[in-house]
C-alpha positions in Angstrom: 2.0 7.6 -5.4 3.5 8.2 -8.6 2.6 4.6 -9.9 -0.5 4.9 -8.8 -1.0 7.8 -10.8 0.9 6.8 -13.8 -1.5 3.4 -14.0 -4.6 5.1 -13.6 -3.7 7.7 -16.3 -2.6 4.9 -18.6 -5.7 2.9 -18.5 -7.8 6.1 -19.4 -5.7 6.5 -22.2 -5.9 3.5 -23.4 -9.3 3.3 -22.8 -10.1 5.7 -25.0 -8.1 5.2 -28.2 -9.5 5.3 -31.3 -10.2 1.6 -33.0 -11.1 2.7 -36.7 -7.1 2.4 -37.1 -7.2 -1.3 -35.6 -10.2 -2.0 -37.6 -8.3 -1.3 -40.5 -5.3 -2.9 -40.3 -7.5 -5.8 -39.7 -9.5 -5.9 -42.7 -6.2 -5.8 -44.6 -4.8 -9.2 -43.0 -2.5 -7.6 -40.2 -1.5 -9.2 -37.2 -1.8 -8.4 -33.2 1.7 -7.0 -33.6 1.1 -4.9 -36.3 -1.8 -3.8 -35.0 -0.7 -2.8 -31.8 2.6 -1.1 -33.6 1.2 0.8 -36.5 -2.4 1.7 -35.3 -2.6 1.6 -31.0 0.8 2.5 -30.2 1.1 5.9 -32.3 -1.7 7.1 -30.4 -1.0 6.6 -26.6 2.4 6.3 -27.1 2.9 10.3 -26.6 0.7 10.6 -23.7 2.5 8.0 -21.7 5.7 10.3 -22.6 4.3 13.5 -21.1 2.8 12.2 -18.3 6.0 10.0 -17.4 7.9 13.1 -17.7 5.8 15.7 -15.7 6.0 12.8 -12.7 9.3 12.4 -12.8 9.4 16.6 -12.6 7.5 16.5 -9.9 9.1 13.8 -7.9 12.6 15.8 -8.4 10.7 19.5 -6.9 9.6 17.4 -4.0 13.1 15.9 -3.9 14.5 18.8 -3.7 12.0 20.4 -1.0 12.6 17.8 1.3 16.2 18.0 1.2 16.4 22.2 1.6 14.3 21.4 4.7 16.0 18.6 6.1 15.1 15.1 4.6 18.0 14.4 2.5 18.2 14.1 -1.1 19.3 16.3 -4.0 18.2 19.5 -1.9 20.2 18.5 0.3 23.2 18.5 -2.1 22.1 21.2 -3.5 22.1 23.5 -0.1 25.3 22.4 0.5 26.7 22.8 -2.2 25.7 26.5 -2.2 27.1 26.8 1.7 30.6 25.6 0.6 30.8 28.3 -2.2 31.4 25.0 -5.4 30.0 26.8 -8.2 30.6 24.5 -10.5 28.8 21.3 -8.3 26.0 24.3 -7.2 25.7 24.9 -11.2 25.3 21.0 -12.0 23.1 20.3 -9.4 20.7 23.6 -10.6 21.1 22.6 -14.1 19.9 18.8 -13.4 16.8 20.3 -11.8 
């Protein structure tokens, strides 16, 4: 799911970035490369940053859900962690989240 996602929100952003940058660099003499570095890149790079990092939040909540119910993973951990009284493994694990 989270690939899924990711993909379709990366081809919308890179559907709509701006060209007047890459039109510019062009009429200078720059290359593909320097094209894509200095006048695509800039622009969707910090998009692709927030919405790799909100996925990856939400795929450690659920994570976590699924364990404190029952389907293993970091909740898991995390529940018993709190049941054997380690603070300091209950702390790490919180923190992480």
């Amino acid at each position: 799911h989270s690939i899924g996602a990711l993909g379709k929100l990366f081809y919308e952003i890179n559907e709509n970035i701006d060209m007047r940058p890459e039109e510019g660099l062009r009429a200078v003499g720059a290359n593909w490369f320097e094209r894509v570095r200095f006048a695509d890149l800039p622009q969707v790079l910090p998009n692709f940053m927030s919405y790799t990092l909100l996925r990856i939040e939400i795929n450690v909540r659920i994570s976590t859900i699924m364990g404190a119910v029952g389907g293993g993973g970091i909740g898991e951990e995390l529940k018993l962690a709190i049941s054997r009284g380690f603070g300091a493994k209950t702390l790490a694990l919180v923190l992480l989240l």
